[in-house]
N, C-alpha and C positions, 0 to 999 in steps of 0.2 A: 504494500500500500504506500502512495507518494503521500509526501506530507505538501501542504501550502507550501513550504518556502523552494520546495524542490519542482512543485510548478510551477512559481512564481519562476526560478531560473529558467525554467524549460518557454517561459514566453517570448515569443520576438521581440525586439522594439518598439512596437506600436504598440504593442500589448500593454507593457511595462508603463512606458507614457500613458498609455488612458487610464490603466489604474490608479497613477501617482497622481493622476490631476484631480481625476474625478473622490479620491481620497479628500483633494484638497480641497474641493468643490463643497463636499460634503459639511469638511472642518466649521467651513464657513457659513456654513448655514443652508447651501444651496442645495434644494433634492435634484439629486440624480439617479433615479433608478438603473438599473443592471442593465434594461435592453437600449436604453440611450447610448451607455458604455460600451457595447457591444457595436450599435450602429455610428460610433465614432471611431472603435480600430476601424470598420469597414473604410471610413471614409478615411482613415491614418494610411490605409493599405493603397488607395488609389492618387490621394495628392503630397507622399509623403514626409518627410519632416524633416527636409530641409530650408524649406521657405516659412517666417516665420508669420506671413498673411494671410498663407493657407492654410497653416495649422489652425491658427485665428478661427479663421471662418469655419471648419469643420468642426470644431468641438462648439464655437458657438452655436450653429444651426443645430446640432445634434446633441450640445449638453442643456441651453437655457430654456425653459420653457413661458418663464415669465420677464416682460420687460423688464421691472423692479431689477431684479437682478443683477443687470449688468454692467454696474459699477464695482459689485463686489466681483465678478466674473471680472473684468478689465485687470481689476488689481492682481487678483491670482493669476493668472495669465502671465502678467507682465512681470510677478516672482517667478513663478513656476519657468519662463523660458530663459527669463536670467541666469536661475541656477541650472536649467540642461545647456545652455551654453559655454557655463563654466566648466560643465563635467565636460572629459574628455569625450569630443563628439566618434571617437572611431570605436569605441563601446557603443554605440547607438547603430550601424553599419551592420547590414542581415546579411545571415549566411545563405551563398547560391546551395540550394535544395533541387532536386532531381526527382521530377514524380515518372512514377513508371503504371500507366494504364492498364488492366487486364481485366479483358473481357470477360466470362466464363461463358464456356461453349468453344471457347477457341481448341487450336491442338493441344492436349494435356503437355505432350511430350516436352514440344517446344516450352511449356509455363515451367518445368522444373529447371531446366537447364537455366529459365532467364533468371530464375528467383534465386538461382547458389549464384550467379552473376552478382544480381540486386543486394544479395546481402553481404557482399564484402564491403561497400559504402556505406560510412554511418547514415550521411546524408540525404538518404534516398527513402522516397514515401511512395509506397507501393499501393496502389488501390484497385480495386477489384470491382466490376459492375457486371450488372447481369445486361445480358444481348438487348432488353427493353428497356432499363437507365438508358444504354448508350445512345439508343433512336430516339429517345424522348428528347435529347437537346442537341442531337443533330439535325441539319438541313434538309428537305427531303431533296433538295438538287443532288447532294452528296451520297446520296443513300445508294446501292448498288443494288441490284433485282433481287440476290437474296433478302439483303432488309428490305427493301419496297416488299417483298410476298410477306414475311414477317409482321411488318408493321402493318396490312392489311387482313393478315391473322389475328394481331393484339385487337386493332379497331371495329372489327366484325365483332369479336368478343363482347365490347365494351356494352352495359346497358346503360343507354343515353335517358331512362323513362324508367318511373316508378311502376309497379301495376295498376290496369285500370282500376280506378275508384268511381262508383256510382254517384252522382249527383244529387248534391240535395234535394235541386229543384223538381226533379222527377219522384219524389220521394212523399206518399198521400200524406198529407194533413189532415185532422180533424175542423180544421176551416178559422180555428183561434190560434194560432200560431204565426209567426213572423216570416214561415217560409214559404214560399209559392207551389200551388199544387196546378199542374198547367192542365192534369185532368176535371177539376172542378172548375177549373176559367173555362176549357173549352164546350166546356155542358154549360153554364151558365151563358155564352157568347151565343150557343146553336138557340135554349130556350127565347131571350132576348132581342133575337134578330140582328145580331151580329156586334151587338154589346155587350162587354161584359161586366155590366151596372144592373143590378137587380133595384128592379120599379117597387 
């Protein structure tokens, strides 16, 4: 079993910064719940931390939720990157990681040779999907006959519709009730001469 602080090593950069901030976010009185923190590595991962206006705007849009705030948000902020500036920034610099895809279904034979390959590098993240993951967020432009026959297997599969359910409105009243009974309108319509307003 990992303890916290041997996770906390095992997180990247980004990770690490939104932790510490949002700690600090905290300190100060600001709520920031977990999936805010979450969708702020996201945004750590795509405009990274070297710029310090982009950092800015990513934890702001994704850590303040209320105006009030962002004065105390300014100042932490403007701690918080003074002192990651002071630390040495080549502590902050991710390790190039290797992910290696595998399908299952593919050839067995070929998957054991790659995996005594794969696992002499620490660095290497092995993921495993099944033949339906991989079509689901692939293109169908890219798709080859066999997946195209597949992915027209899954989809045939798929139930787009619940079972039929009867409708209320077909459904006899005793004539006090809120719901329409289209057989008592259309007796009352035929008695009436083509209204259904009882004289």
């Amino acid at each position: 079993m990992t303890s916290r602080s041997d996770q906390y090593l095992a997180m990247s950069p980004a990770h690490k910064m939104a932790v510490a901030f949002a700690r600090i976010l905290r300190g100060a009185g600001i709520e920031v719940p977990l999936d805010s923190v979450i969708i702020f590595v996201g945004a750590l991962s795509k405009v990274g931390l070297e710029n310090r206006d982009d950092v800015y705007w990513a934890a702001y849009a994704t850590l303040i939720r209320r105006h009030e705030d962002t004065q105390i948000f300014d100042r932490a902020f403007a701690i918080f990157w003074d002192q990651l500036i002071a630390v040495d920034t080549s502590t902050y610099e991710q390790e190039t990681e290797s992910v290696t895809l595998l399908i299952d279904g593919e050839d067995t034979n070929n998957d054991e040779s790659n995996t005594e390959q794969i696992d002499d590098d620490e660095n290497t993240i092995t993921l495993r999907f099944s033949s339906v993951e991989s079509l689901r967020e692939k293109d169908f432009a890219a798709y080859s006959d066999a997946e195209l026959r597949e992915a027209e297997q899954f989809m045939a599969s798929l139930k787009l519709a619940g079972p039929p359910k009867r409708s209320l409105r077909l459904q006899k009243t005793n004539g006090k009730g809120s719901r329409h009974d289209i057989r008592r309108t259309m007796r009352a319509v035929l008695r009436n001469d083509g209204e259904p307003i009882e004289r």
